[in-house]
C-alpha positions in Angstrom: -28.4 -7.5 -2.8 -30.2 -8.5 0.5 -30.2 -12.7 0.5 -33.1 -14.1 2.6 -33.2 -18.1 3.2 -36.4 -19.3 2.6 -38.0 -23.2 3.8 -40.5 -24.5 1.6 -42.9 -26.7 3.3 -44.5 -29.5 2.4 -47.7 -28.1 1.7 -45.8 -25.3 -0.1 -44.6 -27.7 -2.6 -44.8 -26.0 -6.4 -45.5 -22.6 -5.5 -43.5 -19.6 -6.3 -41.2 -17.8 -4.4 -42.3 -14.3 -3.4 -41.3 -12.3 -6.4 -41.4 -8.7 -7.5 -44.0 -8.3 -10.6 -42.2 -5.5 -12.0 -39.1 -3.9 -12.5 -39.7 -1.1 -9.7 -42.3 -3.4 -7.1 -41.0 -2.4 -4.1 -43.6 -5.6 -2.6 -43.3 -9.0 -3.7 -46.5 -10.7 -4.0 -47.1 -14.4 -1.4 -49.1 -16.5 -2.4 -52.2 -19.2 -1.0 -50.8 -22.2 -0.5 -54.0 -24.0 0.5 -54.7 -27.6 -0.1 -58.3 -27.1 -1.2 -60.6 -24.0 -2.0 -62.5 -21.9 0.5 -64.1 -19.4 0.9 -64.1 -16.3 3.4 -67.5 -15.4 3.9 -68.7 -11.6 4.1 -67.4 -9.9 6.7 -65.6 -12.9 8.3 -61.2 -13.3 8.3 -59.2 -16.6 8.1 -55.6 -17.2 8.4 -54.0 -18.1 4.7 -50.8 -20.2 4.5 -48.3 -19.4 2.2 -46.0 -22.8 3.1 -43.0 -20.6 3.3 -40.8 -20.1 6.8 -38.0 -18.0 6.5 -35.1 -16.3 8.2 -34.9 -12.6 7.5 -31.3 -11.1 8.4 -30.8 -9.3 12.1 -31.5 -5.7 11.5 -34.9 -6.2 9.2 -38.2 -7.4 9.0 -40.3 -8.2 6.3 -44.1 -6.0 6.1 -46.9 -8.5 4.9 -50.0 -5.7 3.3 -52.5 -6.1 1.5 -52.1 -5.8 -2.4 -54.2 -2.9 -4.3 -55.7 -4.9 -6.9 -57.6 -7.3 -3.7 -58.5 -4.2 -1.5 -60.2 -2.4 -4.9 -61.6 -5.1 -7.0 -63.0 -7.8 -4.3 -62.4 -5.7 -0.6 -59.8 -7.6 0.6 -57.1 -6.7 2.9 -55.1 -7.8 5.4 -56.4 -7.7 9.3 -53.2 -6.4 10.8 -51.9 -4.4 8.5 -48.9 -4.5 7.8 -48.0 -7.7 9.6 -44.6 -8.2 10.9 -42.3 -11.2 10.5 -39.3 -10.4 13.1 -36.0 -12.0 11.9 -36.0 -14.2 14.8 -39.3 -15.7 13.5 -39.1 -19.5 11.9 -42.6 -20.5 11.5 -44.6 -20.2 8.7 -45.3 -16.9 7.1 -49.7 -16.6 7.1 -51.5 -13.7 5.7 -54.7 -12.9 8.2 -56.9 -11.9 4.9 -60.2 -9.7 5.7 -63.2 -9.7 3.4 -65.1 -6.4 3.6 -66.9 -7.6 0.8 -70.5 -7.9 0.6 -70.0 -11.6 -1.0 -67.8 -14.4 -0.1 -64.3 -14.5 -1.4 -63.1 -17.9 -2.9 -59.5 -18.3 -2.1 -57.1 -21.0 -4.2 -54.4 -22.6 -4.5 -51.5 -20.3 -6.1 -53.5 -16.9 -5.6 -51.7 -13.6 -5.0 -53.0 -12.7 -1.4 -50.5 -9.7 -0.1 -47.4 -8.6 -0.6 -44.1 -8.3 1.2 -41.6 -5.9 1.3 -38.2 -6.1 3.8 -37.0 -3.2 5.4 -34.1 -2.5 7.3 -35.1 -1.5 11.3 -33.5 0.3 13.9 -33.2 -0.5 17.2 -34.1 2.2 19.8 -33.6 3.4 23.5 -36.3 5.1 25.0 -34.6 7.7 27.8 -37.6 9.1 29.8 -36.8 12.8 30.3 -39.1 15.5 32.1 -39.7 18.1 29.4 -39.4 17.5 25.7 -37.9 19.9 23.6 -40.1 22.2 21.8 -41.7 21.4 18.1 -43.9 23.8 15.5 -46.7 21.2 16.2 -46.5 21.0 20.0 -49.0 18.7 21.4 -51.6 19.5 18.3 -53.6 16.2 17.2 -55.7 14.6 14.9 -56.4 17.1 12.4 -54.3 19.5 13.9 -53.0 20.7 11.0 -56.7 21.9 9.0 -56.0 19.4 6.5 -58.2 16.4 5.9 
């Protein structure tokens, strides 16, 4: 099993860990470490603390999305999703949260606000060449393919 080193900071202070909810939770959920209560109004995006820094191994990065329940029930998500935290990264880990809502969404302390998953990258080379080989697809776009 992957070991990540984790820093809680001060403001962090009580909170959980990110943790897997289930058995099978291929995301662990982070969670607001804010001071106070506030709200995001309609339409508007703030950057949410989770008082956590970490150091994620060389070769991965952890994905910060938004988690289903937020998107469906309250139309939340996360602005650039998914966000990356590169494992050379040691500040604190914040969750840009997006309220499509029509209402204002109250955020508090301790509430689930995305989810993190760490993947394994690879690095790449790009070699410029002056034809590419051939494909099925060829240069077909956006709905290339019929499908929807």
């Amino acid at each position: 099993m992957l070991k990540v080193q984790v820093k809680v900071l001060p403001h962090g202070e009580g909170m959980p860990l990110p943790k897997y909810m289930s058995g099978h939770a291929a995301g662990m959920d982070l969670y607001a470490a804010v001071k106070a209560d506030f709200t995001i109004p309609s339409g508007e995006w703030k950057l949410v603390p989770t008082g956590l820094s970490m150091a994620i191994p060389e070769g991965y990065e952890a994905q910060v999305r938004p988690r289903s329940g937020l998107a469906l029930k309250q139309g939340v998500s996360v602005l650039n999703t998914p966000g990356t935290v590169d494992a050379d990264y040691r500040g604190e880990v914040g969750v840009i949260l997006m309220n499509h809502s029509k209402t204002g969404l109250v955020v508090k302390r301790g509430d689930r606000i995305a989810q993190m998953i760490i993947n394994k990258i690879e690095r790449i080379e790009f070699e410029e060449v002056e034809e590419l080989p051939e494909s099925g697809r060829g240069s077909g776009g956006f709905g290339h393919t019929g499908k929807n």
